[in-house]
C-alpha positions in Angstrom: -21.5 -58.0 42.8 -21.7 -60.9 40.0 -21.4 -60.2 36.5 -24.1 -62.6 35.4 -27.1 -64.0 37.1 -29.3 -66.9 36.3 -32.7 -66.5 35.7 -35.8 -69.3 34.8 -35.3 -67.4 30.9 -32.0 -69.5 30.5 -33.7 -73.1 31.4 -33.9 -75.5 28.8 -36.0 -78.0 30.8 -33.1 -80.3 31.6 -32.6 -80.1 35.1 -29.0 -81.6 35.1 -28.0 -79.4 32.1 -29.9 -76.2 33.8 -27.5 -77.1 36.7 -24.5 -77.0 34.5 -25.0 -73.9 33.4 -25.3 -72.5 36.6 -22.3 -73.5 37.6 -20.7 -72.0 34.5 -22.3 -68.7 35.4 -21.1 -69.4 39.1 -17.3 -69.8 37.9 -17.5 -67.0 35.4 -18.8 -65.0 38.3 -16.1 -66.4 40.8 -13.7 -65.0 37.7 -15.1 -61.7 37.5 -15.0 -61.4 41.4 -11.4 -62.5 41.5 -10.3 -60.0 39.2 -12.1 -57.1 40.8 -11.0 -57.8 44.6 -7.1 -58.2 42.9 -6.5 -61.5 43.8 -3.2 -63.5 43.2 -2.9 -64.7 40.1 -2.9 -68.2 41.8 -6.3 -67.4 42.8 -7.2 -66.3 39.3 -5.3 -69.2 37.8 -6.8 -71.6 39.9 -10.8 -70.2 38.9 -9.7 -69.8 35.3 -8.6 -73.9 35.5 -11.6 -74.5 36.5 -13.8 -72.9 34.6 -11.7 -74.7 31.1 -12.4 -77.4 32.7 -15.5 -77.4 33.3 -17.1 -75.9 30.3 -15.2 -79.2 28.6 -17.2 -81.4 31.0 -20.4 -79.6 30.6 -20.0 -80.2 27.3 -19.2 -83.6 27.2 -22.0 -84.3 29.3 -24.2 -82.5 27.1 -23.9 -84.0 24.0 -24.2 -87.4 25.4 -27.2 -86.5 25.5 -27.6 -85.1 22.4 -26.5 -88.4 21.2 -28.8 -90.3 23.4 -31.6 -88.1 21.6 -30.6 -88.9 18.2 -31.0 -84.6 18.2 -31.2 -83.9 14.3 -28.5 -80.7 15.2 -25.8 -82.8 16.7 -23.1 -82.4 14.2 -23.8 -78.6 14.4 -24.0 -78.2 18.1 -20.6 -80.3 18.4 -19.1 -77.8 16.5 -19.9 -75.2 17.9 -18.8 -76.5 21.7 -15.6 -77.5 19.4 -14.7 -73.8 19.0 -16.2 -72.3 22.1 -13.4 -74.8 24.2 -10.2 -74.0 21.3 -11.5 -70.1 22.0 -11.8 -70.6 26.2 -7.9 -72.4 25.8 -6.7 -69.6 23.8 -7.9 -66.8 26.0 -6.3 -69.3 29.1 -2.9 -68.9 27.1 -3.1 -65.8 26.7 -3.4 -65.3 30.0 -0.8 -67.4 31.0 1.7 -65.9 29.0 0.9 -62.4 30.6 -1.7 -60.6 28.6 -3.1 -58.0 30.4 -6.5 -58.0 29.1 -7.3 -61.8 28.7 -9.1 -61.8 31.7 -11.4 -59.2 30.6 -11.7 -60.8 27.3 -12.4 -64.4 28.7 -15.3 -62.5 31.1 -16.8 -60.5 28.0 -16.4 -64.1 25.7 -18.0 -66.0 28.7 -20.8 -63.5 29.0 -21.9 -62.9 25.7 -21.3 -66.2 24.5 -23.4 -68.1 27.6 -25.9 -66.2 27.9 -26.6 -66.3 23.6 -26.0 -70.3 23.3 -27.9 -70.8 26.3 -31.1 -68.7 25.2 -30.3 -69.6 21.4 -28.8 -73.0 20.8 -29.3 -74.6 23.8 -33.1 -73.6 24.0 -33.5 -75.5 20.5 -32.6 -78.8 21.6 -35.0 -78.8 24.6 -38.2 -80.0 23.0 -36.4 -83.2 21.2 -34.7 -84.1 24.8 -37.8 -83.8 26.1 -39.3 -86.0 23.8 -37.3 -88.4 24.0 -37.7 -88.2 27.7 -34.9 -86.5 28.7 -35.8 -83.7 31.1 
């Protein structure tokens, strides 16, 4: 059972970036699945690497082009990535130095937070990228 699905509600006509954040809600799903079959904590380590990763990447990727855009929110958006990846490494410490409810607390943080930036911040940078032919 996945904790999140993707649905056409999250695109933000970008089909590389509507990729990306599938695969964010495939490796928070992967975490959730981990966690509720018991799996070693290499297993969970290994997913939770990953998706750290990852979400750094996406962003990366992202706001290249942002950049590329000239999108009027970039110093805003930045910021925001800024603290969702400090918040991400801090629930991975956590976690590494034995809490027993950072996993639940990275899933709850992943969901809520993915699911709002997508449909909220994300969604607002669609029609400049588009403009600027980016799609």
């Amino acid at each position: 059972m996945s904790l999140l699905t993707w649905n056409s509600t999250y695109s933000v006509n970008i089909v590389e970036i509507d990729n990306q954040h599938k695969k964010l809600i495939d490796l928070i799903n992967q975490l959730y699945d981990a966690k509720q079959a018991g799996a070693a904590d290499t297993i969970i380590q290994k997913v939770f690497n990953e998706l750290v990763s990852y979400t750094f990447t996406h962003f990366n990727y992202e706001e290249s082009l942002l950049r590329k855009a000239n999108y009027s929110d970039l110093a805003e958006h930045c910021d925001i990535h800024k603290s969702i990846v400090e918040r991400v490494r801090n629930l991975q410490k956590q976690y590494n130095d034995g809490s027993a409810t950072a996993i639940n607390d990275t899933l709850e943080f992943m969901k809520n937070w993915l699911m709002k930036h997508i449909a909220g911040t994300d969604k607002k940078y669609s029609q400049e990228l588009n403009a600027a032919g980016i799609r």
